[in-house]
C-alpha positions as CSV (number, residue, x, y, z in Angstrom):
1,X,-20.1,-11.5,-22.3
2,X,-16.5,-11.5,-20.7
3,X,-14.4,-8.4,-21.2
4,X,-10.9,-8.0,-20.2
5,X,-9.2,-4.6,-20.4
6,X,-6.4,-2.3,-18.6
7,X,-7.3,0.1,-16.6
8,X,-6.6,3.9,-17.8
9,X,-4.6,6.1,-15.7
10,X,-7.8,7.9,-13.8
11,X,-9.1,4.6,-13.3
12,X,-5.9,3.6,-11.8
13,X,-5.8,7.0,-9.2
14,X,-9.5,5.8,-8.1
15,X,-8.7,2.2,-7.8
16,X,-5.8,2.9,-5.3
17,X,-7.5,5.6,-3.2
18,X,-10.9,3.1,-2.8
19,X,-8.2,0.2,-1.2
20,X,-6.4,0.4,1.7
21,X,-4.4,-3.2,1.6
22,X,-1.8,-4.0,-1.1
23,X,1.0,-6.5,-1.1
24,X,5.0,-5.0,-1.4
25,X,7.7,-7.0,-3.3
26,X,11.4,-6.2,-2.7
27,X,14.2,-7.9,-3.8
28,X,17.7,-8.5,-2.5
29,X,20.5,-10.9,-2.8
30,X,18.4,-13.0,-4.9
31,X,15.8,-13.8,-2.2
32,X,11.9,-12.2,-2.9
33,X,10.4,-11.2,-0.3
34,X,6.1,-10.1,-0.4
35,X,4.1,-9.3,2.5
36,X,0.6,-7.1,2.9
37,X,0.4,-4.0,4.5
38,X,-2.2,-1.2,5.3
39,X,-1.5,1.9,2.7
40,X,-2.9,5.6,2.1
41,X,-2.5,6.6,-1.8
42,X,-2.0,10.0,-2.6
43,X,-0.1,12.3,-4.8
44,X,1.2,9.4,-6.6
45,X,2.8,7.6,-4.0
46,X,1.9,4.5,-1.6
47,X,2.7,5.5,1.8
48,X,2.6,3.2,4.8
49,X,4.4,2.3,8.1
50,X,6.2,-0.9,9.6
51,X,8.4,-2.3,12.2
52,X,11.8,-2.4,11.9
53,X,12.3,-6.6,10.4
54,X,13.3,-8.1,7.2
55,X,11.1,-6.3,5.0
56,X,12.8,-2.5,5.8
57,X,16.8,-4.4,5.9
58,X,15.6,-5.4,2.7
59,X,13.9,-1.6,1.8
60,X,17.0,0.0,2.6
61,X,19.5,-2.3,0.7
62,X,17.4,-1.9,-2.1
63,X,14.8,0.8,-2.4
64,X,13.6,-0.9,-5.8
65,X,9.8,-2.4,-4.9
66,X,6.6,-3.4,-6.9
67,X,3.3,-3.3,-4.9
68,X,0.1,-4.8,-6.0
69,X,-3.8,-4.2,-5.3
70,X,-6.8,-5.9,-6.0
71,X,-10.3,-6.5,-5.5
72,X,-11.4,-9.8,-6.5
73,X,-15.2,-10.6,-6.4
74,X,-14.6,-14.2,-8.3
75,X,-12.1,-15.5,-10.7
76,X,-14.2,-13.8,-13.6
77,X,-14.9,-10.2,-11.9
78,X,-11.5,-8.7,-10.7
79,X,-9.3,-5.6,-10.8
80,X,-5.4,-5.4,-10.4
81,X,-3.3,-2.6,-10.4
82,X,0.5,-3.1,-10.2
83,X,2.9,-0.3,-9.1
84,X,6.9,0.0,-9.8
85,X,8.8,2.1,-7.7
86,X,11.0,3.4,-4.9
87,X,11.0,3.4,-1.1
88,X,11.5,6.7,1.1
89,X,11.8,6.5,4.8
90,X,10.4,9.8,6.3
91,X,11.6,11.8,9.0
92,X,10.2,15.0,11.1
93,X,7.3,16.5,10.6
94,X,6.1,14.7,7.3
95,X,6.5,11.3,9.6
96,X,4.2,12.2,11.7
97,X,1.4,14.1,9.3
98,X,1.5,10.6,7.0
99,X,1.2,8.5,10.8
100,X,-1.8,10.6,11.2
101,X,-3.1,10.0,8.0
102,X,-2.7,6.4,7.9
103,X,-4.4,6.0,11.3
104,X,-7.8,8.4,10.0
105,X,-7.9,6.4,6.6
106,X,-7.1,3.1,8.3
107,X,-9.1,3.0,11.8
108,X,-12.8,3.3,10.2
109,X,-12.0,-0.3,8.4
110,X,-11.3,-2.2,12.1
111,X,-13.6,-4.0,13.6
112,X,-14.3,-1.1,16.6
113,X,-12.7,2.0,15.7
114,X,-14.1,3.8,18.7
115,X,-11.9,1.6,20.7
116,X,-8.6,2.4,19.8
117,X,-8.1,5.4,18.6
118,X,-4.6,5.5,18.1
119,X,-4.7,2.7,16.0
120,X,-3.9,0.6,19.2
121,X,-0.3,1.6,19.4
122,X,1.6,2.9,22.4
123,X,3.6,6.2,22.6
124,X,6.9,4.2,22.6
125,X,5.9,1.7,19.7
126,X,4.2,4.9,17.9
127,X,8.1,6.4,17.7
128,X,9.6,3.2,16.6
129,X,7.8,2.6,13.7
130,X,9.2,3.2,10.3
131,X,7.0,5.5,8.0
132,X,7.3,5.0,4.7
133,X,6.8,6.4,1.0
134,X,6.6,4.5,-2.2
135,X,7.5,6.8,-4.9
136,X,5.8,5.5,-8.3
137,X,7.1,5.3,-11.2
138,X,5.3,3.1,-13.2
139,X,1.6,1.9,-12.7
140,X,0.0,-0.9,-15.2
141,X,-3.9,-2.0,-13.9
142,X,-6.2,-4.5,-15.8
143,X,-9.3,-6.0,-15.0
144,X,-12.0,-8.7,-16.0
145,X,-15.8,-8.2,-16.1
146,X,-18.8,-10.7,-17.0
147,X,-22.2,-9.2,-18.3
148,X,-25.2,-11.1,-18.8
């Protein structure tokens, strides 16, 4: 029997923390720009790191951002949850304890963890890289489930 339904807000929490890719959406000048990237959930907020590019021009200019997660086993048995809020480049000390917490939460999902520990990036890359907080303001997840 098919059942769609949202997801309460508990639901929501554990849905994030169990993923670890999601898709960002920001907006400027009337041009939409989406792209995936590697996240750590917690304490309400999506954080995650990047290269400088389009994406963080476009951060900046307009903190503003959706960001969406899902697990799809088929088109009949999936979850989505779909996040509205705004973008926070850190600096300091916070940079580096959410760099270190994206690389434990993100390394034991690559193919050889062992291998490269530092999530294969060199000292001077590691300092370039923009860390980042997405701080939610709205969260809205539903799903779609099939039982026999």
């Amino acid at each position: 029997m098919p059942m769609l339904g949202e997801l309460n807000k508990r639901e929501i929490i554990d849905f994030l923390e169990s993923q670890f890719i999601g898709r960002l959406g920001c907006h400027l000048n009337g041009e939409t720009y989406i792209v995936p990237v590697n996240y750590v959930y917690q304490n309400n907020a999506i954080y995650a790191h990047s290269g400088e590019g389009k994406k963080i021009e476009m951060l900046r200019a307009n903190p503003r951002v959706c960001f969406q997660v899902d697990e799809i086993d088929n088109m009949f048995k999936w979850k989505s949850v779909i996040l509205w809020g705004t973008f926070e480049e850190l600096k300091g000390e916070e940079r580096q304890q959410v760099m270190q917490g994206l690389i434990l939460r993100i390394m034991p999902n690559t193919n050889d963890p062992a291998r490269n520990p530092s999530h294969a990036i060199s000292p001077a890359l590691h300092n370039a890289l923009i860390v980042y907080r997405i701080n939610i303001e709205e969260a809205t997840g539903r799903f779609e489930s099939h039982s026999g």
